[in-house]
C-alpha positions as CSV (number, residue, x, y, z in Angstrom):
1,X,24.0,11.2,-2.7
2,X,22.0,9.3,-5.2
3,X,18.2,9.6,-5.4
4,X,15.8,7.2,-6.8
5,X,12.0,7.1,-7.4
6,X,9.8,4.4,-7.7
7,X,5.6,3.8,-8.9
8,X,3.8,1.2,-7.6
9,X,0.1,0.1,-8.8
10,X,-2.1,-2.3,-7.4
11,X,-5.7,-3.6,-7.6
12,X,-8.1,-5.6,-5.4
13,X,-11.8,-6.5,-5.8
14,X,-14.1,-5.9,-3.6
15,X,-16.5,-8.5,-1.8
16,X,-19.1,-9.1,0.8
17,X,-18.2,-10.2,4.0
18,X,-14.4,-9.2,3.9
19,X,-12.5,-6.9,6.4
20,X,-11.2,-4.0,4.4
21,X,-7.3,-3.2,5.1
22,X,-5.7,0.4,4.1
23,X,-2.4,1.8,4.7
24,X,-2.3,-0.6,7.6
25,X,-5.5,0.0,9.1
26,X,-9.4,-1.9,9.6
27,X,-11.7,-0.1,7.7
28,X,-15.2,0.1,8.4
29,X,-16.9,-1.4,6.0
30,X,-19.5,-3.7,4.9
31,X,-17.0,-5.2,2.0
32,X,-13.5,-6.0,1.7
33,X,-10.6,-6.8,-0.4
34,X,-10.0,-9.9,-2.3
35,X,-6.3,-11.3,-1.8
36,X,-4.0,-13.9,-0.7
37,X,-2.6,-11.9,2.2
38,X,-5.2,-9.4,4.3
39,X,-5.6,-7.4,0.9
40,X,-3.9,-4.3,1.9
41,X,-4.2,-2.4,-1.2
42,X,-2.1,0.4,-0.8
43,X,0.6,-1.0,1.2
44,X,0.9,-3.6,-1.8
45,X,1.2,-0.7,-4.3
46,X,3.5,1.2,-1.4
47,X,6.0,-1.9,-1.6
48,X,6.2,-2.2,-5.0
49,X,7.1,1.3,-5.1
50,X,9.8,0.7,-2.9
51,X,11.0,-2.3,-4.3
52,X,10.6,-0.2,-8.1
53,X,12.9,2.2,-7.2
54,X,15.5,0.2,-5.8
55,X,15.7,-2.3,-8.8
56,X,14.4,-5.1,-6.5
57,X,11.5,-6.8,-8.6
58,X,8.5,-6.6,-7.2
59,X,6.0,-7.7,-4.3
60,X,4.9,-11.0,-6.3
61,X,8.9,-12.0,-6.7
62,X,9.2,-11.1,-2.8
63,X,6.3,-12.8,-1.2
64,X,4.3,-15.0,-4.3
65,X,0.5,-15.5,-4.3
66,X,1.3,-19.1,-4.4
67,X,3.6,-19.2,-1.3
68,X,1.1,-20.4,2.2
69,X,3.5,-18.3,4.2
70,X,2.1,-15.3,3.0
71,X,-1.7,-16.0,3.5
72,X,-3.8,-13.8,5.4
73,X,-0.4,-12.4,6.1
74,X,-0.5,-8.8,7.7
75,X,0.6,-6.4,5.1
76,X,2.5,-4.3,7.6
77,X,4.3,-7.0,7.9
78,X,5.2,-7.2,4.4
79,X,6.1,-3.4,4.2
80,X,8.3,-3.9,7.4
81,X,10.1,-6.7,5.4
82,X,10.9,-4.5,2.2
83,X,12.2,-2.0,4.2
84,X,14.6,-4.0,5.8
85,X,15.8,-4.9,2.0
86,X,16.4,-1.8,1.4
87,X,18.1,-0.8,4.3
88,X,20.5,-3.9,3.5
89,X,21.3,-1.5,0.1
90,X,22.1,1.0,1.6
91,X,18.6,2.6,1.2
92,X,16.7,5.4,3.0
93,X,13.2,6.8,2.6
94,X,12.4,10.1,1.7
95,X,9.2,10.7,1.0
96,X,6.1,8.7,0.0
97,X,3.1,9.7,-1.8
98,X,-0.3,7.4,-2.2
99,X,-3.2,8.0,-3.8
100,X,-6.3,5.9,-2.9
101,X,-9.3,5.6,-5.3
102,X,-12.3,3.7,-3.6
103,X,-15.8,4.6,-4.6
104,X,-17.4,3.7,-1.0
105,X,-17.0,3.9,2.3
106,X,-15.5,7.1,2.8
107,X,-11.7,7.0,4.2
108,X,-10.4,10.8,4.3
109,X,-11.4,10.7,8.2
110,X,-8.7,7.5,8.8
111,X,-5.6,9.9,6.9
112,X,-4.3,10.8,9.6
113,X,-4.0,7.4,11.3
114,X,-3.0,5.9,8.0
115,X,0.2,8.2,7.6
116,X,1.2,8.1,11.5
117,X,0.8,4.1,11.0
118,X,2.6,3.9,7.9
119,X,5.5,6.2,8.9
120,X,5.7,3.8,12.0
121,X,6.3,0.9,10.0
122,X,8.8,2.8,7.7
123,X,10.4,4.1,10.6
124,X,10.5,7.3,9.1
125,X,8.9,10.4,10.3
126,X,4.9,11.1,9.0
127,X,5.5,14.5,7.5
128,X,7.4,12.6,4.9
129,X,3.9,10.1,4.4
130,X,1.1,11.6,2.1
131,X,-1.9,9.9,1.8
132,X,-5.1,10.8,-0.5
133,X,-8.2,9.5,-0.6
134,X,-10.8,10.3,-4.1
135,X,-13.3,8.6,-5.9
136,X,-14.1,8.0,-9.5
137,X,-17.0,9.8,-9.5
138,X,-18.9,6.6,-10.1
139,X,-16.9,5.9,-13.3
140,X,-15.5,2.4,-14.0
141,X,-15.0,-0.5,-11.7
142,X,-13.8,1.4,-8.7
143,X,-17.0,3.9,-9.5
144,X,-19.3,0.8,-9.5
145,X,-17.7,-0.2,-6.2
146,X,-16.1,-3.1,-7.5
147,X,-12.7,-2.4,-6.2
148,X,-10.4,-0.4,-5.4
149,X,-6.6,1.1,-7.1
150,X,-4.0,2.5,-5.6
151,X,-0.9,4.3,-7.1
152,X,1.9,5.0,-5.1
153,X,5.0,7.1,-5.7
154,X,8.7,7.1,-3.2
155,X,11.9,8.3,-3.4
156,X,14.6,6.8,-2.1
157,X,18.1,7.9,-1.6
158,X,21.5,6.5,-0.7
């Protein structure tokens, strides 16, 4: 059997006025994310992740900011695509890990929901889904509440 891992990173700004997509879920929330696509944060990091450790490229290569089809595009969408690629390799799932660091509102409640959703997507089973929430403790941009970063880490196997 060979094993793979992958890291995935990703970034969005926060603005007024904006629904506020994580791990596939509406969060309540005054602000939102700044993107091409619904801004899904930590599914963006979660595909790239993917796509990392299978030697794929990346989410920008798969589904480019300059590419219509992909705006306001459902994220889910977008992780249900990359797992299909993978699955094309050969590729299964076996764990993912995601760390979300957002200053404001607070999102620990919506874990839960965001690894039973996720896992759905995946079509893999949730105990094999971690999600964390954290702050910054007010430092830098995600402490000022001026976005948000996610890191996500997978492995894959074959």
């Amino acid at each position: 059997m060979e094993y793979r891992s992958g890291l995935g990173y990703d970034v969005h700004a926060l603005a007024e006025g904006l629904p506020m997509w994580l791990c596939g879920l509406q969060v309540p929330s005054d602000r939102g994310f700044v993107a091409h696509s619904d801004g899904d944060v930590a599914i963006h990091a979660l595909c790239d992740a993917l796509l990392g450790a299978a030697a794929l490229g990346d989410i920008g290569h798969h589904f480019p900011d300059t590419d219509d089809t992909w705006k306001g595009v459902d994220s889910k969408l977008l992780l249900s695509k990359v797992v299909a690629l993978l699955s094309g390799k050969g590729y299964a799932i076996a764990n993912v890990d995601i760390t979300i660091a957002l200053q404001a509102p607070k999102i620990g409640f919506l874990v839960p929901q965001m690894r039973e959703t996720l896992a759905g997507v995946m079509g893999i089973d949730p105990d094999k889904v971690s999600v964390k929430a954290t702050t910054t403790e007010r430092l830098g941009f995600v402490g000022r509440g001026e976005g948000c970063e996610v890191w996500a880490i997978v492995m894959i196997y074959k």
